[in-house]
C-alpha positions as CSV (number, residue, x, y, z in Angstrom):
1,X,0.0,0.0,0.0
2,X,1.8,3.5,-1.2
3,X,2.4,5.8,1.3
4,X,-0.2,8.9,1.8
5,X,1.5,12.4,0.3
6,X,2.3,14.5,2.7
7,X,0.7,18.8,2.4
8,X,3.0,20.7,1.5
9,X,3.0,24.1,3.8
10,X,2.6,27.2,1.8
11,X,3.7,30.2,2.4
12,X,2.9,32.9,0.2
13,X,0.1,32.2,-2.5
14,X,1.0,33.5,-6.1
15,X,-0.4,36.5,-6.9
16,X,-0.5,35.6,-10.5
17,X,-1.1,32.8,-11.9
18,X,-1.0,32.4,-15.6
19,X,1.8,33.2,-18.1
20,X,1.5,32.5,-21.9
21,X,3.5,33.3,-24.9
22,X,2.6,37.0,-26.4
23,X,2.7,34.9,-30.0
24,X,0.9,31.9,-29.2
25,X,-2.5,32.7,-27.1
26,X,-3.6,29.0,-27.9
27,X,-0.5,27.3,-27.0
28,X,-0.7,24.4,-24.7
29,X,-1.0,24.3,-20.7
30,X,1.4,23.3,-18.6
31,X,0.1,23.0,-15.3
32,X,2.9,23.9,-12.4
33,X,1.7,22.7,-9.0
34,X,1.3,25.4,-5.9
35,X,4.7,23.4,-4.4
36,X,6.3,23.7,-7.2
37,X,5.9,27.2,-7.7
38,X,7.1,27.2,-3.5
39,X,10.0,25.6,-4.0
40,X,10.8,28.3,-6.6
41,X,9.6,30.7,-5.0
42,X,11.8,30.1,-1.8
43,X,14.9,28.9,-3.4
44,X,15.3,30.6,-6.4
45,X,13.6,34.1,-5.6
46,X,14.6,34.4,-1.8
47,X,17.9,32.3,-1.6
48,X,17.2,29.6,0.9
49,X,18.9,26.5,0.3
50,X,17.3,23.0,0.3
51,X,17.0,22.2,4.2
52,X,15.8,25.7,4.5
53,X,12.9,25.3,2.0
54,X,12.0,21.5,3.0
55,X,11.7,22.8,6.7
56,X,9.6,25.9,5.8
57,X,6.9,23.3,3.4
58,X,7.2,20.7,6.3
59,X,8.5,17.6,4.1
60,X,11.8,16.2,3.5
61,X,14.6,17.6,1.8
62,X,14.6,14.9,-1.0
63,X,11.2,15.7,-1.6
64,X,12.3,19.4,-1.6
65,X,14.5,17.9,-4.2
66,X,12.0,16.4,-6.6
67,X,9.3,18.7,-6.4
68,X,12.2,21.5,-7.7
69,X,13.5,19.6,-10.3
70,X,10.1,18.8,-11.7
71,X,9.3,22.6,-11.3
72,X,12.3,23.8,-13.2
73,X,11.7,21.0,-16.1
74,X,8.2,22.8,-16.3
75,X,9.3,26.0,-16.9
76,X,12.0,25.2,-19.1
77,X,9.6,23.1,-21.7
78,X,6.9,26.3,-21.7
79,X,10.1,28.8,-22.4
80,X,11.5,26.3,-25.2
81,X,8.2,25.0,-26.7
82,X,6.3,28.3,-26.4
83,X,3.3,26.6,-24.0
84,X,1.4,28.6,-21.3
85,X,2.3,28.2,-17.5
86,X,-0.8,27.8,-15.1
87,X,-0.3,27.8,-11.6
88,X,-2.7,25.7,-9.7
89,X,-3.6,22.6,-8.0
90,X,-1.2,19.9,-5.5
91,X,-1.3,18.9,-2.0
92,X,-0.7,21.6,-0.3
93,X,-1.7,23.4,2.8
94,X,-1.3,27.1,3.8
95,X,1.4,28.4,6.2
96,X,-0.4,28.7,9.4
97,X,-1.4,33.0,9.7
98,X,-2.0,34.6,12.9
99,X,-5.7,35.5,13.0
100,X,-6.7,39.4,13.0
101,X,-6.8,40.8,16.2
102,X,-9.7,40.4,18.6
103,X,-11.5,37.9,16.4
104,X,-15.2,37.9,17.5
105,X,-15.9,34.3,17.8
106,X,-18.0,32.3,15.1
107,X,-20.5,30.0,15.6
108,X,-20.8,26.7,14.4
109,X,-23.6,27.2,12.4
110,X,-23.2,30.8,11.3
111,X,-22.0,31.8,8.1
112,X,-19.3,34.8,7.7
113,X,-19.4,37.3,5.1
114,X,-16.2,39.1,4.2
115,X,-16.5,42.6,2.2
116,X,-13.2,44.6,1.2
117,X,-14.4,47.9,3.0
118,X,-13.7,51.6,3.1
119,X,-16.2,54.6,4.5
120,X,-19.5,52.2,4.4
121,X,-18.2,50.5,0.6
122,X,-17.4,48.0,-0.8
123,X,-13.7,48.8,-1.8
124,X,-12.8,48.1,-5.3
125,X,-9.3,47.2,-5.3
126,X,-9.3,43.7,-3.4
127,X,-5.3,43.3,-3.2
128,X,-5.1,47.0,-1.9
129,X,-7.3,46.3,0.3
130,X,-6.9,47.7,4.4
131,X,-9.4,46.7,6.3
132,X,-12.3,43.7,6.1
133,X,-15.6,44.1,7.3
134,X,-17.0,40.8,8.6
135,X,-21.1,39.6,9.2
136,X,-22.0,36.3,10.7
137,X,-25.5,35.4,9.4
138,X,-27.7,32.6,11.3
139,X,-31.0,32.0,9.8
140,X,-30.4,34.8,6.9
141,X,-30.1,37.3,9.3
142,X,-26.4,39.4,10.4
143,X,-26.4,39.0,14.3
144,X,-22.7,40.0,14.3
145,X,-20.3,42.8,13.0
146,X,-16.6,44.0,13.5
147,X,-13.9,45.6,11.0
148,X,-10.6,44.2,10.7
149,X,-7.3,45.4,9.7
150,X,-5.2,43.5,7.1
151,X,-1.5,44.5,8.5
152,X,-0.5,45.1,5.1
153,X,-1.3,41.8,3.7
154,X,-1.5,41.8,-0.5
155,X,-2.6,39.6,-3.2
156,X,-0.7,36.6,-2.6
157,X,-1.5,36.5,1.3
158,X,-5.3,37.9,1.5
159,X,-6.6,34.3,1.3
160,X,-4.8,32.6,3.8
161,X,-6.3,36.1,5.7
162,X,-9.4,35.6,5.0
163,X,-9.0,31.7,5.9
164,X,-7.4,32.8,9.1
165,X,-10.6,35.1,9.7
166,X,-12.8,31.9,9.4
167,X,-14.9,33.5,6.4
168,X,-17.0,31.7,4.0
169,X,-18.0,34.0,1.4
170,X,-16.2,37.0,0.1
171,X,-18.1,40.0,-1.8
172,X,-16.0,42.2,-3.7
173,X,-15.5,44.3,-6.7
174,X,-13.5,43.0,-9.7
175,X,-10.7,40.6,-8.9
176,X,-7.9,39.0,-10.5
177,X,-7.6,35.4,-11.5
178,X,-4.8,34.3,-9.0
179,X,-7.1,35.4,-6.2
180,X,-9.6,33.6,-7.5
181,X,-7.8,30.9,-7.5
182,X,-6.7,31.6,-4.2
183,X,-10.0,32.0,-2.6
184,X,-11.4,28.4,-3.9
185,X,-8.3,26.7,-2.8
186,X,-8.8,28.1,0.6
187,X,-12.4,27.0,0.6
188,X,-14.2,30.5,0.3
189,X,-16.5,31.3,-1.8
190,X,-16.8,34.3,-4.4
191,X,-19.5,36.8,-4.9
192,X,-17.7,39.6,-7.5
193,X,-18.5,42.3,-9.5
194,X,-20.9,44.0,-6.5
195,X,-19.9,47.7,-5.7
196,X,-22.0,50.3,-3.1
197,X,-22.8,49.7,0.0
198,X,-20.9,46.9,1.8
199,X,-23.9,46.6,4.8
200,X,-26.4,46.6,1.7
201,X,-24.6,43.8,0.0
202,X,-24.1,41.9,3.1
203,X,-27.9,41.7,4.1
204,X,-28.5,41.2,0.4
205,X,-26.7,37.7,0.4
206,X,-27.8,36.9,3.6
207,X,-31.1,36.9,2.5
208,X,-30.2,35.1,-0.8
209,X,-31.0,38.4,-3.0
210,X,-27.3,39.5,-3.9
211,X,-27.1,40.3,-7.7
212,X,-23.0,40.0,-8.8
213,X,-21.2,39.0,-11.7
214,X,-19.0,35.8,-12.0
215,X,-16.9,37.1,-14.9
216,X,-15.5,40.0,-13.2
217,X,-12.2,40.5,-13.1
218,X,-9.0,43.0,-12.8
219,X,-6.0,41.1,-14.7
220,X,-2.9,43.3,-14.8
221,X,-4.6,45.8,-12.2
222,X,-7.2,47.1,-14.3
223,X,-10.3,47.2,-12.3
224,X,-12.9,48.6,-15.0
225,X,-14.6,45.9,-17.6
226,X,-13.8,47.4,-21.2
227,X,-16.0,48.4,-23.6
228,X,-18.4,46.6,-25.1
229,X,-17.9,44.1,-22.1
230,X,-21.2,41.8,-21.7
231,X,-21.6,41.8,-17.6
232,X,-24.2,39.1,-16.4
233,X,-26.0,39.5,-13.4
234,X,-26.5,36.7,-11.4
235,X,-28.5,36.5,-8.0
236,X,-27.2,34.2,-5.7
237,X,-30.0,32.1,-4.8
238,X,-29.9,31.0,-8.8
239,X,-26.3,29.3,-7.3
240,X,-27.8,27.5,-4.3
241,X,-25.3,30.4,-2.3
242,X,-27.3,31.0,0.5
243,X,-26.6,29.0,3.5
244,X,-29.5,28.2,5.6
């Protein structure tokens, strides 16, 4: 019987996670693994050698080894052959992150709602965000509220935040698709595209009524759709969202 695969610890998510030829938009995927992209990430960007990097993922150094020879054969074949580089999927686990201070306790059976907030709205720039404002909802109705501060968390670290922060849902503006990405691998899920008032949007999905749009995005920090962009409204009871 094989051995189970150990997670590997994360540290920092990837704030993007796609990179293609300019030349070829249709060229094949090649799909490097959120270890992977680790092991590059703390060897080759910030230095460490390979006991340093197998003790920070929390696996052995000969593992350290394989995953970062498979890594660099990856991105050597999408430079060579032209192919696109996604980063996604592997066992992995995040790096354990302190949770914000004074965390109002969460019940068992509530759901939290996490909006991107500044002066009463729903801030539009998720990665830039400061400060969180969290609702835990019981029986569609927000019995609980408190603001949060970020401590200069960005792209790459917001999920493993928000996970920290025990939310379930997010609501936000447009967002990029390593975020995205982010988000579902740390189990929360994603209500975009909603701007105005962040109490509005909040009783709005408690009650199942939020109207957003699962297509938004802000790829290479552009916030704003372009023209001629078709935006479908979706309300989030059509997406069995609402927790009872």
């Amino acid at each position: 019987m094989p051995r189970p695969v150990r997670c590997r610890r994360i540290g920092q998510m990837p704030a993007f996670r796609s990179f293609s030829p300019d030349d070829a938009p249709d060229a094949e995927v090649i799909r490097l693994t959120l270890d992977e992209y680790e092991t590059l990430r703390l060897m080759d960007a910030e230095g460490l050698n390979q006991e340093a990097c197998a003790a920070q993922m929390n696996v052995a150094r000969t593992t350290v080894t394989a995953i970062y020879e498979s890594a660099r054969h990856k991105i050597a074949t999408a430079l060579v052959q032209g192919k696109r580089l996604q980063i996604t999927g592997g066992c992995c686990e995040f790096a354990p992150v302190p949770p914000p201070e004074h965390l109002m306790m969460k019940g068992s059976q509530n759901m939290r709602i996490a909006i991107p907030y500044e002066q009463g709205e729903i801030f539009q720039h998720f990665g830039h965000t400061e400060q969180f404002k969290l609702y835990d909802v019981e029986n569609g109705t927000i019995i609980r509220e408190q603001i949060v501060n970020t401590n200069g968390s960005g792209h790459g670290a917001l999920a493993g935040f928000l996970q920290a922060a025990q939310a379930d849902a997010l609501i936000c503006g447009g967002i990029g698709g390593g975020a995205q990405m982010a988000l579902a691998e740390a189990g929360i899920q994603l209500y975009a595209g909603v701007a105005g008032s962040a109490d509005a949007a909040a009783k709005a999905l408690a009650a199942g009524s939020l109207e957003y749009d699962p297509d938004a995005r802000c790829d290479h920090h552009d916030h704003h759709h372009g023209e001629g962009h078709d935006c479908h409204s979706h309300r989030c009871e059509e997406h069995s969202c609402h927790k009872a």
